[in-house]
N, C-alpha and C positions, 0 to 999 in steps of 0.2 A: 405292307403299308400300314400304319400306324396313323389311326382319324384323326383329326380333328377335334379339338375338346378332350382328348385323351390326357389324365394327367400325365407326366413325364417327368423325368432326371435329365438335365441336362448339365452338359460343363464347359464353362469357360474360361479361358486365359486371361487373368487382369496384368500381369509382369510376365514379359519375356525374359531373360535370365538376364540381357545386360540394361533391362532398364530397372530391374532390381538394387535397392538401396546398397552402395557403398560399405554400408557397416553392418551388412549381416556376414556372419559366416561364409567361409567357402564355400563346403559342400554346400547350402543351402541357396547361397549365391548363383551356383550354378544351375538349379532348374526354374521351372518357370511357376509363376503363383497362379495354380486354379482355384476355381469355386466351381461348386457344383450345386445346383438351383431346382427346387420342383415349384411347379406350374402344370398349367393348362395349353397344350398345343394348339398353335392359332392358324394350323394348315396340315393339312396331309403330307407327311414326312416318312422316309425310310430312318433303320436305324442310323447313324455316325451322319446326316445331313446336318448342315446346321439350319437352326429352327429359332422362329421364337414364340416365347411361352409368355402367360399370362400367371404371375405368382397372385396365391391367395389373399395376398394385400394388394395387389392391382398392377404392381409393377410388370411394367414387359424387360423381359430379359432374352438376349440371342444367345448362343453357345449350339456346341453339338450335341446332336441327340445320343445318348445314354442310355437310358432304359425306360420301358412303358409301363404304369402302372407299379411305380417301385415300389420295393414293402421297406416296411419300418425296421429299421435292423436294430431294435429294443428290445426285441423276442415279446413285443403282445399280440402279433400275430400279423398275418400279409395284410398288403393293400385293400381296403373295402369300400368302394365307391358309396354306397349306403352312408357311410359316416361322414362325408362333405356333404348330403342331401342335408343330415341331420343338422350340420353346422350352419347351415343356411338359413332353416326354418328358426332355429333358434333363435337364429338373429335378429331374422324379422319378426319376429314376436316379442325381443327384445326392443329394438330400436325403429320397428317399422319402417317405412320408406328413407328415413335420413341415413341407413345403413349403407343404398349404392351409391 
């Protein structure tokens, strides 16, 4: 079980393969167009449930769940809860309450 307020990876399907545009490509015609979204879990979730999340610009997004706590695949290192605390204060130090 995966908490709540957990960040996550999630992915959704925006195009099924036939409601993809007419003039792409075959092969590429034939699969489906996902995205894949991190955010904050806004329920208690197992993995592959679909879930919806809370992105760090406020949007809520559904898709399935994917992964908890995903690291940055940049190579500067894994996921560090600590560094969204960090983004936070700074913010409110920056822009005080007109931030949420």
């Amino acid at each position: 079980m995966i908490d709540k307020g957990t960040y996550v990876r999630i992915r959704k399907t925006i195009f099924e393969p036939k409601e993809r545009s007419k003039n792409l490509p075959k092969e590429t015609a034939l699969v489906p167009f996902k995205m894949w979204v991190k955010g904050f879990l806004e329920e208690d979730a197992d993995l592959f449930d679909i879930v919806t999340i809370k992105t760090i610009t406020g949007r809520y997004e559904t898709g399935r769940l994917k992964e908890a706590t995903p690291p940055y695949k940049h190579s500067y290192g894994d996921f560090i809860p600590e560094i969204l605390e960090l983004r936070d204060i700074i913010k409110n130090d920056m822009y005080g309450d007109e931030n949420e």
